[in-house]
FIVEX-121394 format. One record per residue (C-alpha): residue number from 1; residue in three letters; x, y, z. Coordinates in Angstrom, 2 decimals, always signed. Last residue first. Layout:
<atoms>
[NUM, "ala", [X, Y, Z]]
...
</atoms>
This chain:
<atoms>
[168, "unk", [+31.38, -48.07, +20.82]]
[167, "unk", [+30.52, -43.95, +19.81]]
[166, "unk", [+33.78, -43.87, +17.84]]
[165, "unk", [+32.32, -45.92, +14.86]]
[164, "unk", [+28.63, -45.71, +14.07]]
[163, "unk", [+26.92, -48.59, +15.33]]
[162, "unk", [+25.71, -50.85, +13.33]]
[161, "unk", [+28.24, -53.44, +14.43]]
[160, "unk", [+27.63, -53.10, +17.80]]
[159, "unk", [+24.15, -53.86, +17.33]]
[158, "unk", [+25.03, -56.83, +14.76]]
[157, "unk", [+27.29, -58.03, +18.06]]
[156, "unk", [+24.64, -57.63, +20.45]]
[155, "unk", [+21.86, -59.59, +18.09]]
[154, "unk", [+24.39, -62.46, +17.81]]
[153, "unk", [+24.86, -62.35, +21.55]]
[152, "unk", [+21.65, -62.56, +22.63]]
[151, "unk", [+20.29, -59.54, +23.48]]
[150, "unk", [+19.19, -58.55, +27.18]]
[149, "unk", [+18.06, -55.51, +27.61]]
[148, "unk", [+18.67, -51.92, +29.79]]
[147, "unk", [+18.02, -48.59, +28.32]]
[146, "unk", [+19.51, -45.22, +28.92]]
[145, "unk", [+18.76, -41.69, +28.00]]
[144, "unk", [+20.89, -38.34, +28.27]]
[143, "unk", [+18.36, -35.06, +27.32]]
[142, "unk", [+20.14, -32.32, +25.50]]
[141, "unk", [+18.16, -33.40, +22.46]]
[140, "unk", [+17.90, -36.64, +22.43]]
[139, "unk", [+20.94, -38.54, +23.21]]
[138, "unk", [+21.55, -42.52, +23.96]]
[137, "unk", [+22.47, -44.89, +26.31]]
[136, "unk", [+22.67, -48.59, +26.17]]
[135, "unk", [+23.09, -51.18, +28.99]]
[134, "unk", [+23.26, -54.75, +28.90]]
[133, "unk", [+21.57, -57.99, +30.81]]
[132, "unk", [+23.34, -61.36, +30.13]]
[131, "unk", [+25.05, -61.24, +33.23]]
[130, "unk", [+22.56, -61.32, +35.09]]
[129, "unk", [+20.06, -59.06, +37.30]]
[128, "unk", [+16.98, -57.68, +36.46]]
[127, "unk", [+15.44, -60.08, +34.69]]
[126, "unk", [+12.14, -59.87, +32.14]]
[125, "unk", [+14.02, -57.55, +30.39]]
[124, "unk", [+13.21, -54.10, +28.31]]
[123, "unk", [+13.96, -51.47, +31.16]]
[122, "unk", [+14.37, -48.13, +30.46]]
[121, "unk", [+16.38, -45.29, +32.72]]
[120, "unk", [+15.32, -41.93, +32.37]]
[119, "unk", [+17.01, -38.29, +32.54]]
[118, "unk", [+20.80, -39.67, +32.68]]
[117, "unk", [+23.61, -38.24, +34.68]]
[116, "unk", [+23.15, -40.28, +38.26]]
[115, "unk", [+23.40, -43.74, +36.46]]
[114, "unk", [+26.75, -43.58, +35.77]]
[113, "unk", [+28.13, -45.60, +39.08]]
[112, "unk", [+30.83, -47.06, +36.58]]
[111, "unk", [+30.35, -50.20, +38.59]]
[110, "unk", [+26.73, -50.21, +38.11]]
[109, "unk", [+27.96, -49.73, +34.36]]
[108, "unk", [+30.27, -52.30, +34.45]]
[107, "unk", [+27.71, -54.74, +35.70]]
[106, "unk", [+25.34, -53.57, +33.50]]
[105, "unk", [+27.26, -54.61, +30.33]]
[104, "unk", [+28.54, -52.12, +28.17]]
[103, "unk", [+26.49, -50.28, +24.80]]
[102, "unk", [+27.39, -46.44, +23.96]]
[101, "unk", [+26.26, -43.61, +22.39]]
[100, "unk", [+23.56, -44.34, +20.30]]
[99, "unk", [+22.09, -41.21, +18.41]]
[98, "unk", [+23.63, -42.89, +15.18]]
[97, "unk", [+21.18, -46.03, +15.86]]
[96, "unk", [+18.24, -44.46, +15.88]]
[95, "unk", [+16.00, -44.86, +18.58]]
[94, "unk", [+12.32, -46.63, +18.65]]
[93, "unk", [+11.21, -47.56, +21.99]]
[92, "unk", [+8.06, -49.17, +23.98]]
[91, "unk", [+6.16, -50.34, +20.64]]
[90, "unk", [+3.41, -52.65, +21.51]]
[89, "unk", [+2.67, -56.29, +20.16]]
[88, "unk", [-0.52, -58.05, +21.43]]
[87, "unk", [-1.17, -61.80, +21.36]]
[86, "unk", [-0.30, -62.67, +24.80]]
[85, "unk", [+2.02, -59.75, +26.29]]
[84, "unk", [+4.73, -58.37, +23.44]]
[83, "unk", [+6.67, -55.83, +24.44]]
[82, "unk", [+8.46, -53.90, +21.74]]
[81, "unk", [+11.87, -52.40, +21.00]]
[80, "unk", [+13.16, -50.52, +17.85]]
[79, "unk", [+16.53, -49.86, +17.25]]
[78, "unk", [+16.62, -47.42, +14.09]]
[77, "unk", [+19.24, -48.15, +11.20]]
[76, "unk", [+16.90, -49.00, +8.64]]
[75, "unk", [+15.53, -51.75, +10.66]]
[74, "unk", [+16.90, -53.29, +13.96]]
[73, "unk", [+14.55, -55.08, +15.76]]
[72, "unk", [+14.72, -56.15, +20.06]]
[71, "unk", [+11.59, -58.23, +20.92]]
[70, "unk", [+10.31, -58.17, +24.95]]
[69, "unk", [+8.01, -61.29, +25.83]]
[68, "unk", [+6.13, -60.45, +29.11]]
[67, "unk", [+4.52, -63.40, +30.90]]
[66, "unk", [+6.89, -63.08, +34.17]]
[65, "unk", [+8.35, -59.77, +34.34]]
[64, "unk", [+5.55, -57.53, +33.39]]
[63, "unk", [+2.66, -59.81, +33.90]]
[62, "unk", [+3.98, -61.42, +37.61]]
[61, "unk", [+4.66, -57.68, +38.70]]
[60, "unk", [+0.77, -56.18, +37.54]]
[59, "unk", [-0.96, -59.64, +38.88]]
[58, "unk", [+1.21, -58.82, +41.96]]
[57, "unk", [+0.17, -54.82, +42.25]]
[56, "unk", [-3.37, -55.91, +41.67]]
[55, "unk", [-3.77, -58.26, +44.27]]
[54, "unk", [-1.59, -55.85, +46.53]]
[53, "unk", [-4.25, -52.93, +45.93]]
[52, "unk", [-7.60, -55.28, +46.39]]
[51, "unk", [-5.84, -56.82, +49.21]]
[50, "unk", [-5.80, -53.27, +50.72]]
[49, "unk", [-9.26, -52.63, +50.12]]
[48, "unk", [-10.12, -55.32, +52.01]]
[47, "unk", [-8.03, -54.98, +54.66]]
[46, "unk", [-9.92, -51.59, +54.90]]
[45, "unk", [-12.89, -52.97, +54.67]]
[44, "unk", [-12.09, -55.43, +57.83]]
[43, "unk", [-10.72, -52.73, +59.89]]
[42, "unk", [-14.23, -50.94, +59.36]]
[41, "unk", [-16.55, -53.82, +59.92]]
[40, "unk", [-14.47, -55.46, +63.12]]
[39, "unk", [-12.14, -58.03, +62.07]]
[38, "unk", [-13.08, -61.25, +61.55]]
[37, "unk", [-14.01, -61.53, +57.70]]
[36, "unk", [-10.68, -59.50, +57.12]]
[35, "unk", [-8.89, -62.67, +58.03]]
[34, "unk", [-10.53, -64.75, +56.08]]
[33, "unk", [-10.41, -62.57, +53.16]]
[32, "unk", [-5.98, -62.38, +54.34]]
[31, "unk", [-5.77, -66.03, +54.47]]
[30, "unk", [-7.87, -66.55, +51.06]]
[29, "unk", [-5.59, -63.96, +49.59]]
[28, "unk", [-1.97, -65.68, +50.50]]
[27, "unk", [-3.73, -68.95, +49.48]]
[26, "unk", [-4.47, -68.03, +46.06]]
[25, "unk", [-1.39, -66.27, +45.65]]
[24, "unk", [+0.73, -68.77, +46.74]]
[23, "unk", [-0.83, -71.23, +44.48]]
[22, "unk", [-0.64, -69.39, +41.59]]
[21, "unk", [+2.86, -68.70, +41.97]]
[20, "unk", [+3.38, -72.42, +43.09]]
[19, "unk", [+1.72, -73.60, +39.86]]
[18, "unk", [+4.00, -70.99, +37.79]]
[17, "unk", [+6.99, -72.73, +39.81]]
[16, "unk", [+6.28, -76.09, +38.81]]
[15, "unk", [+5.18, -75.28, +35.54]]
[14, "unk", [+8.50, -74.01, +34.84]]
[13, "unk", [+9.23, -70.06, +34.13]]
[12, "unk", [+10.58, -69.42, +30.89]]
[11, "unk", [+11.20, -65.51, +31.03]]
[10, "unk", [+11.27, -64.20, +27.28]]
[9, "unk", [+13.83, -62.64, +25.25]]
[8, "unk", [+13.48, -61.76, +21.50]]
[7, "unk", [+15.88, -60.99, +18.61]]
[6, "unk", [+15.50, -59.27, +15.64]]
[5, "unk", [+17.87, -58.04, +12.92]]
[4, "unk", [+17.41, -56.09, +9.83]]
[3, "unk", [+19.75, -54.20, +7.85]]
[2, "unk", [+18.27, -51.76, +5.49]]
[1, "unk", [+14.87, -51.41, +3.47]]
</atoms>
């Protein structure tokens, strides 16, 4: 086995604020089932189904960004990025590290205005804005990939370390 290195990122909301979420939420969708209770039959089913949508579009949002855990691995020169939610682990990208191209901040590269050339865009962070939050693109094929994260800096400077030379 090579190199390894690991590093995870996870949003630490306070209590305060994750009992305000909840609160919000709870009293957002007791408004609108009120609501719905006095509109005629039809409007009211399809405020009904609509809070149905939104409820799950916000449990979906506060999940992703709010209880994810991303972890960034290096192992035998392959970056390898999961998303951990609760107890389960799941593999969202495995790339080699030659096939990197290139590693800047994202404020350079929304600067740069580079986003135009690339197939898909990734994103493994619970933020998305900071200055902690980086950009990497890489090559399959003829296809131009990129991938946004936030490593800590020991993890970005292994990263840019394993990377072969004239691609940084």
């Amino acid at each position: 086995m090579g190199k390894m290195a690991r590093c995870s990122v996870k949003e630490k909301p306070s209590m305060k604020t994750a009992a305000l979420y909840v609160a919000v939420i709870i009293l957002g969708i007791n408004g609108l089932v009120m609501i719905s209770n006095i509109l005629p039959p039809l409007w009211g089913g399809m405020l009904s189904i609509g809070i149905i949508i939104m409820t799950v579009l916000l449990t979906s949002y506060l999940i992703n960004r709010k209880l994810a855990e991303y972890i960034y691995s290096i192992i035998d020169r392959e970056l390898l990025v999961f998303k951990k939610i609760g107890s389960r682990e799941k593999m969202m990208l495995k790339v080699k590290l030659e096939d990197i191209t290139e590693i800047i901040p994202l404020k350079e590269e929304r600067e740069k205005n580079q986003g135009k050339k690339v197939k898909r865009t990734y994103m493994f962070s619970c933020k998305l804005k900071g200055d902690s939050l980086y950009v990497g693109k890489f090559q399959e094929g003829r296809h131009k990939y990129r991938f946004i994260f936030e490593p800590n800096p020991g993890f970005l400077k292994v990263l840019r370390r394993e990377i072969p030379k004239g691609k940084e």
